[in-house]
N, C-alpha and C positions, 0 to 999 in steps of 0.2 A: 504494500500500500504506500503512494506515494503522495506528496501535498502539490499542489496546481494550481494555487488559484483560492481567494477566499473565500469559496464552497467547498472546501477538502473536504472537512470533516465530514461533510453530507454523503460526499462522493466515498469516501472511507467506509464511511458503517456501511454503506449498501457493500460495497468490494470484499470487504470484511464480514459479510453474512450478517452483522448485527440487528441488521435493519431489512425489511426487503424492499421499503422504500424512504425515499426521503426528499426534503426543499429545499432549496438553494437559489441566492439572488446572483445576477449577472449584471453590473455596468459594461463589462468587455472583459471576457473568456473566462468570465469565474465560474459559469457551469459549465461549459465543453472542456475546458483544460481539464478540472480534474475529471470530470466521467473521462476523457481518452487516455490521460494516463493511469487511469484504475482498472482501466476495460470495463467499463457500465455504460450506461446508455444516459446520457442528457438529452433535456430537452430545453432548447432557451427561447421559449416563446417571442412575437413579437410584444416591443411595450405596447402597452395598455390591454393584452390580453387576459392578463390575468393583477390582480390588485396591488398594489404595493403598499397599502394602508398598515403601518404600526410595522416596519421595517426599516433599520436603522437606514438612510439613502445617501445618493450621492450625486445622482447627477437628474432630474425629471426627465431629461432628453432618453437615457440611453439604462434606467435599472428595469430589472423584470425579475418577476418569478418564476421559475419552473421547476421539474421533476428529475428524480434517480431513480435510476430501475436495474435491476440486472437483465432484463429483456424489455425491447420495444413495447411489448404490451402492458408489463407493472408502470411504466414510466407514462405510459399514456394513461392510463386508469390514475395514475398520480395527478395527470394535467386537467382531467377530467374534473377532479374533487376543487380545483380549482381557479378554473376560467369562471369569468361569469362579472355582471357590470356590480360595481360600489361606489358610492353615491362619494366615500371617503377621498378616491383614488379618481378625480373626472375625467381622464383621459381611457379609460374603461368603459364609460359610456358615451362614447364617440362615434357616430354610424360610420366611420373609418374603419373598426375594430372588430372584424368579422367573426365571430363566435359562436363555433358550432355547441351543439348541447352535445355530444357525445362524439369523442374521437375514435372511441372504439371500433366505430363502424367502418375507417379507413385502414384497417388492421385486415393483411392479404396477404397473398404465399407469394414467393419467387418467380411465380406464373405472369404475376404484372409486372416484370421486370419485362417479358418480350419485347421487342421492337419500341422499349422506351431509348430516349436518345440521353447522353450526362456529358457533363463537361469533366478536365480536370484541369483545373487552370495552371498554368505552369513558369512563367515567368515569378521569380520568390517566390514562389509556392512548390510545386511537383519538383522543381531546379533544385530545391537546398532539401527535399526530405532524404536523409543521411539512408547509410548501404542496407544498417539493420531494421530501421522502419521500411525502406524501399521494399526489400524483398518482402514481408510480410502484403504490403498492400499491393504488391502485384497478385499473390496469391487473391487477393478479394477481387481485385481486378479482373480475374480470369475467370474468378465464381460467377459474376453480374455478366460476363460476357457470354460463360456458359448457357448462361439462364436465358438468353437473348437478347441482350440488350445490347446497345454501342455506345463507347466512349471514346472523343474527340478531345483534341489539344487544346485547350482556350486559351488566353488570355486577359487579366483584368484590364482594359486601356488605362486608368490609372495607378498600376503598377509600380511607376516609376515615381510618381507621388506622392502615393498614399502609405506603400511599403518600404522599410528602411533597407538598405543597401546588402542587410546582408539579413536579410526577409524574417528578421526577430520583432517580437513584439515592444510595440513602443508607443506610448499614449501622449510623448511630447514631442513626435516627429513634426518636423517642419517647422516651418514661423510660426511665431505669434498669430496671428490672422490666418496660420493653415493647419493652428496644432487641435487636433481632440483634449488636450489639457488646458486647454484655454478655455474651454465651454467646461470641462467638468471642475476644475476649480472654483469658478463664479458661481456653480450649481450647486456644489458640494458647501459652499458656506453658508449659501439661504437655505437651501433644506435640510442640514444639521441644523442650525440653530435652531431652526423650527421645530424640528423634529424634539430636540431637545426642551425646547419651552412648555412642552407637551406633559412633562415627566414629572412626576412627585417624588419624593423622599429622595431625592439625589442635591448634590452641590454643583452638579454639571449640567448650568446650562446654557453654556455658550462653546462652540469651539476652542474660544479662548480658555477656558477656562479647564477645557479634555489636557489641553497644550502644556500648561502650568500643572496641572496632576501627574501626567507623565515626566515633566521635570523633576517631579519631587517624588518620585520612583521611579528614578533611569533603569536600576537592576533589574528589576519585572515588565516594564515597559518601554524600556530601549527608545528613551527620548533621544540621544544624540549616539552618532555613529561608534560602532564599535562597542557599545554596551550591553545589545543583546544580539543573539544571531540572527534571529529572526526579522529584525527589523536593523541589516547593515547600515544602511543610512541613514535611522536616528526618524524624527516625527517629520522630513522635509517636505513631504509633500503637504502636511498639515501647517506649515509655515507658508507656503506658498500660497493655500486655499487664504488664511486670513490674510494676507496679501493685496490680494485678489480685493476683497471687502467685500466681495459679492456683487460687482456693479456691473452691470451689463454694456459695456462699455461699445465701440464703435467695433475695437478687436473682438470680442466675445461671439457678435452677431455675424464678425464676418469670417471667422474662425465656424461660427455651427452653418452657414449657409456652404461655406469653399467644401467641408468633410460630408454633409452628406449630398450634394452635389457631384463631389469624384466618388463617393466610394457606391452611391446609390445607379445613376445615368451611366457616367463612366465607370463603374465598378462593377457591382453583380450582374445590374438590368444588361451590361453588354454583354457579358461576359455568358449570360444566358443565351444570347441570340447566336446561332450557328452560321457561321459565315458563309459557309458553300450550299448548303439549302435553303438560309435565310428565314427559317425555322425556329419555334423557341426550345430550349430543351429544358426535360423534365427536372433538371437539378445538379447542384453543380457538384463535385466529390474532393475533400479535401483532407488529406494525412496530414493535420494542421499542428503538430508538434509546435512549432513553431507561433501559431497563434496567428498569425497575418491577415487569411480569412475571419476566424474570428472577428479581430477588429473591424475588416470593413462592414461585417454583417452590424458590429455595433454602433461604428458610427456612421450609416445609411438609412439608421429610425426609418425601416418602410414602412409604407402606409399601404395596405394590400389590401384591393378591391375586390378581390376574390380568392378566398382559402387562405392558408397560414403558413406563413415565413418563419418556419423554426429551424433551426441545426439538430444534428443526430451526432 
């Protein structure tokens, strides 16, 4: 059992037998990380599909909940217990937010694989997955092809943008006005605080105030680098968020319009479309070790007019 992502432990006790299921929130890869490196199954819904009311948050734009399973179908029975609109969470009740009552029923054999079409994108993506992941996902690659299906070379057109150079995950790539940390910073201060104002019998309730606790228990909370392992560089990104002050500034807005603009149009939405048939295909496949897919699925906030945009 291995840690991924701040949904480990979710993704742990399912791997671990402890649990046959379990929940876990996502701003960007913290359920597919650890379900892929646990071998379980995630599901990271689209936001606003299922509620985020009385969940610690971080960003409005880009948190969700979803499910652990150790097969497709516990994980979907999981998502099931959980979609649905809260008056708490409004972007749940959005007629953007397309919500089936029972996922169950899209639960099918290997037979619907036939003559479906998938992408595997491969510029930083399918290019850096390393000899001993490779050979594994050819094997799967042969099983779906067995099955009937075909998969084709893609490419994400913004690739070169969106993904850093040596196609690892990175939530501060680019500028200021082109970084995914520029919108979850400003997001992560209004909705912590909030969140926190919220809370009784606690001393904490402001960001500032998480900041100054962790000072004054560096050994257990590895306020500053080097103190704990777990937290190598110390509380920085929580210096940054109050930084930030939370103001949605000229960069902020134009930071969340450039990311989900490449990673949405020029990212999946092309990367879907089959260039020599001109075709959509059913889905794209990614040995996402690396996270890179991930990210652009999270900073692309789709808005799906029809069926659901989750990762497996």
């Amino acid at each position: 059992m291995v840690l991924d992502g701040s949904s480990s432990g979710s993704a742990v006790a399912v791997s671990a037998n402890i649990v046959p299921l379990s929940f876990g929130t996502e701003t960007d890869t913290s359920i597919i990380g650890p379900a892929s490196i646990n071998g379980i199954v995630g599901i990271k819904p689209t936001v606003g599909l299922t509620s985020r009311a009385g969940v610690i948050p971080i960003s409005k734009s880009m948190d969700t909940v979803g499910s652990f399973g150790r097969t497709v179908a516990d994980a979907v029975r999981g998502l099931n217990a959980i979609v649905g609109i809260d008056e708490r969470d409004t972007i749940t009740c959005s007629s953007s937010r397309f919500q089936s009552k029972d996922y169950s029923k899209y639960l099918t054999t290997k037979a619907s694989l036939k003559g479906a079409r998938f992408g595997l994108p491969n510029r930083r993506c399918w290019e850096f997955v390393t000899s001993d992941i490779r050979d594994k996902a050819l094997q799967v690659i042969e099983a779906i092809e067995e099955a009937g299906a075909d998969i084709v070379e893609v490419d994400f057109p913004c690739a070169d943008d969106r993904i850093p150079p040596d196609g690892n995950w990175d939530w501060t790539h680019g500028e200021p006005s082109e970084s995914e940390f520029s919108v979850v910073k400003v997001e992560a201060y209004n909705s912590i605080n909030s969140y926190l104002s919220e809370l009784s019998g606690t001393r904490m309730e402001t960001i500032e105030d998480v900041i100054t606790y962790n000072q004054e228990n560096g050994g257990t909370e590895g306020a500053n680098p080097g103190e704990h392992p777990a937290f190598p560089t110390g509380q920085d990104n929580f210096q940054q968020i109050v930084q930030s002050c939370g103001e949605e500034t000229e960069t902020y807005y134009q930071a969340l319009k450039y990311t989900q603009q490449k990673c949405r149009a020029e990212g999946i939405d092309a990367a879907l479309k089959d260039d020599k048939t001109k075709q959509d295909l059913a889905a794209l496949i990614l040995f996402d070790r690396k996270g890179a897919g991930q990210q652009l699925a999270a900073q692309a906030d789709f808005l799906p007019n029809n069926g659901l945009l989750f990762q497996l």
